[in-house]
BAMAR-289109 format. One line per 4 residues: number of its first residue (from 1); their letters; for each residue x, y, z of C-alpha. Coordinates in nm, 3 decimals, always signed. Last residue first. Layout:
% residues N
NUM	a	X:Y:Z; ...
END
This chain:
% residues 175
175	xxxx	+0.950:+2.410:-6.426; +0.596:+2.361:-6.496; +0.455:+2.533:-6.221; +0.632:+2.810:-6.288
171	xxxx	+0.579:+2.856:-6.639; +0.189:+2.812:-6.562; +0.218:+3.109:-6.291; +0.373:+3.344:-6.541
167	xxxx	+0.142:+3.316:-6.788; -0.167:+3.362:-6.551; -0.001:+3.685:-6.402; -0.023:+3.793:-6.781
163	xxxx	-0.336:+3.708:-6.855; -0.434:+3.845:-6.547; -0.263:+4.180:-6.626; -0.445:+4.220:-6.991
159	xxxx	-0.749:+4.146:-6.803; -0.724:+4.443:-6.532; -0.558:+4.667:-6.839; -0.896:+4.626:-7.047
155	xxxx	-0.976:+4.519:-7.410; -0.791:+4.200:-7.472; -0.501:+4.106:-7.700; -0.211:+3.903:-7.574
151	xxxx	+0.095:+3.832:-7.812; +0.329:+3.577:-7.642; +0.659:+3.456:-7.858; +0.874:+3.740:-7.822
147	xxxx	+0.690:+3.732:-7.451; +0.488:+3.990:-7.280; +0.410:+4.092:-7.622; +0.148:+4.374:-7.623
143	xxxx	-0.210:+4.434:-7.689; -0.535:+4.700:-7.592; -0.865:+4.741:-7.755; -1.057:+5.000:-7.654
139	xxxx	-1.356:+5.076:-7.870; -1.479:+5.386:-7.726; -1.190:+5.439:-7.508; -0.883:+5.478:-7.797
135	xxxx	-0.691:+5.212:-7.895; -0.390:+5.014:-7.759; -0.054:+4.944:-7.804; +0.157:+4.819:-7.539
131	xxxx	+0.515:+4.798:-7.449; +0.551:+4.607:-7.122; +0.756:+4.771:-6.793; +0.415:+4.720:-6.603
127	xxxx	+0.255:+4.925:-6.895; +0.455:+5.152:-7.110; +0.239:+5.300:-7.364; +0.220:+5.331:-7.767
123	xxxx	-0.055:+5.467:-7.939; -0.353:+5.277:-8.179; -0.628:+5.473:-8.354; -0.882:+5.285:-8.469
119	xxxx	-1.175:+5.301:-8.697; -1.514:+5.305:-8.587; -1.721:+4.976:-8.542; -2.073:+4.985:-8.710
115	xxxx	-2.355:+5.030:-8.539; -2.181:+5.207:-8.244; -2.103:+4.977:-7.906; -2.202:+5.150:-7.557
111	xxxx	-2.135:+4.724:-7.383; -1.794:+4.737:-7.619; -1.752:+4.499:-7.912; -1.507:+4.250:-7.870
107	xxxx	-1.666:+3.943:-7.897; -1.891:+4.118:-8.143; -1.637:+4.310:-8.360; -1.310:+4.067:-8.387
103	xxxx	-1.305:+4.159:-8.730; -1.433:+4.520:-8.742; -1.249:+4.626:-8.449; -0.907:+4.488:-8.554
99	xxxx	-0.933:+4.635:-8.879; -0.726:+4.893:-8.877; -0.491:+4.758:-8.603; -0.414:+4.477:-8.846
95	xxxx	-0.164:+4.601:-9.022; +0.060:+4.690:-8.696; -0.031:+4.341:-8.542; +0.100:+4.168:-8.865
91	xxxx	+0.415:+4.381:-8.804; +0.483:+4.251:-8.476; +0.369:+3.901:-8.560; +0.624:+3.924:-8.837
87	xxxx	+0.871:+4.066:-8.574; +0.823:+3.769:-8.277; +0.868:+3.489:-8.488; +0.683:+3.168:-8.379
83	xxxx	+0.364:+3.289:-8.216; +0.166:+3.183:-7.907; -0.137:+3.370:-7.878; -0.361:+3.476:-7.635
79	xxxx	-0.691:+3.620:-7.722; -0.902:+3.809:-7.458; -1.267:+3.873:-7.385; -1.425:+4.049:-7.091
75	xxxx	-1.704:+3.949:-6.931; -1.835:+4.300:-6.725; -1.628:+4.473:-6.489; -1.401:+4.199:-6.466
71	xxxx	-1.492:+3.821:-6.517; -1.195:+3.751:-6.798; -1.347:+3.574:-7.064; -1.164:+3.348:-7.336
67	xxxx	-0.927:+3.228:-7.662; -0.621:+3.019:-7.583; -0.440:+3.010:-7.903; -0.144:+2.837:-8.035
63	xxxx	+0.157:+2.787:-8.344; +0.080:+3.103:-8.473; +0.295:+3.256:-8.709; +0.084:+3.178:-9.020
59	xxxx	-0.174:+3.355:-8.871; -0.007:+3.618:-8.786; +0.119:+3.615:-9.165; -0.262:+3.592:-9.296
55	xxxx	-0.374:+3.918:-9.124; -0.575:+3.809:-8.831; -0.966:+3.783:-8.940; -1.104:+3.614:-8.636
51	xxxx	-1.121:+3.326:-8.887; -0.773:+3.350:-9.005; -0.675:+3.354:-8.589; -0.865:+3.028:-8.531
47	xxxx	-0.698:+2.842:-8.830; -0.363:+2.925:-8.722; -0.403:+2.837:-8.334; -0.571:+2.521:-8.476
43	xxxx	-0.934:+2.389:-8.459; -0.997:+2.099:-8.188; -1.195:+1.846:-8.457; -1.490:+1.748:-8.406
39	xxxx	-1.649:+1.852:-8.727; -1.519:+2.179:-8.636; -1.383:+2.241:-8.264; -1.299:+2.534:-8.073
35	xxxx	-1.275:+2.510:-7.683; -1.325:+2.820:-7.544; -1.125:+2.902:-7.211; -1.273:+3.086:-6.905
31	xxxx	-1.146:+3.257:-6.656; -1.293:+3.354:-6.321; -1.191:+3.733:-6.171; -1.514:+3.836:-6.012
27	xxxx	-1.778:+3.497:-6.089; -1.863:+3.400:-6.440; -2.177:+3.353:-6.582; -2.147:+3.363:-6.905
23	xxxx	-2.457:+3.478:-7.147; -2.308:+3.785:-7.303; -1.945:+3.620:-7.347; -2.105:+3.297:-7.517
19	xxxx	-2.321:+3.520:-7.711; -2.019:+3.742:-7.795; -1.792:+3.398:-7.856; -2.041:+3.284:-8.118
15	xxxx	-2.113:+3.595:-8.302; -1.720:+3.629:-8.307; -1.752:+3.274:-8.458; -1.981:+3.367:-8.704
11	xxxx	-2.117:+3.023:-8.855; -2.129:+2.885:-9.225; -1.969:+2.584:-9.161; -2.086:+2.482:-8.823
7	xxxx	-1.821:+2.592:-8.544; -1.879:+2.357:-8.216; -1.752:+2.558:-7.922; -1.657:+2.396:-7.618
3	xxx	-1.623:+2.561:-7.287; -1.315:+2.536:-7.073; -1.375:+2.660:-6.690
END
């Protein structure tokens, strides 16, 4: 499914996207894509990360987005970027882990949310051979590079391994 989002000038697009991920109806395991568009125009990968409040140089590093639900326990979002140089992303990421609840807060926002998002904690774990770094369970957020050029960010190992299964089905397919 893609769904388009129309972003008026003043609007919240986390606001948005939680709505949309509160309201989708989404069978076990369907994906859905949001279309973002101002005055429309499709908005770019750069553009949509400085409005979810990436750090500037993420932004700056991303050359795509593909912004959705995963149907899994509950809607659950995910942001997949495609970025041009793996170690500023890296240390964008890093920066950003502080903040990461309070700017992606309600598409992200867990269903037992607090008022007002805590702050993180990130750790390091190996999952499926992939380096990730995620938070801790009340607002888990989890990320890793599949890729040197793939940053996925989600909140939920069943989500983060569709994306990834996802990934490496298009690559085949377009060989």
């Amino acid at each position: 499914h893609r769904n388009v989002i129309e972003l008026g000038a003043n609007a919240s697009l986390t606001k948005i996207l939680a709505v949309e991920r509160a309201e989708a109806d989404l069978t076990l395991g369907e994906v859905t894509e949001f279309l973002i568009m101002r005055d429309g125009r499709e908005l770019s990968g750069q553009e949509i990360m400085l409005i979810l409040g990436a750090p500037e140089v993420l932004a700056r590093n991303t050359v795509r987005t593909f912004v959705g639900l995963h149907a899994f326990d509950r809607n659950q979002p995910f942001i997949i970027a495609e970025v041009s140089t793996y170690d500023l992303a890296f240390d964008a990421m890093l920066t950003w882990e502080d903040r990461m609840a309070e700017t992606l807060n309600d598409f992200f926002a867990p269903v037992k949310r607090t008022p007002v998002p805590p702050p993180l904690i990130f750790a390091y774990r190996v999952f499926r051979n992939l380096d990730l770094r995620e938070s801790g369970t009340t607002w888990p957020i989890v990320y890793t590079f599949p890729e040197r050029n793939v940053l996925i960010i989600t909140t939920n190992e069943s989500t983060l391994k569709e994306a990834i299964t996802r990934l490496a089905i298009s690559k085949t397919r377009s060989i």
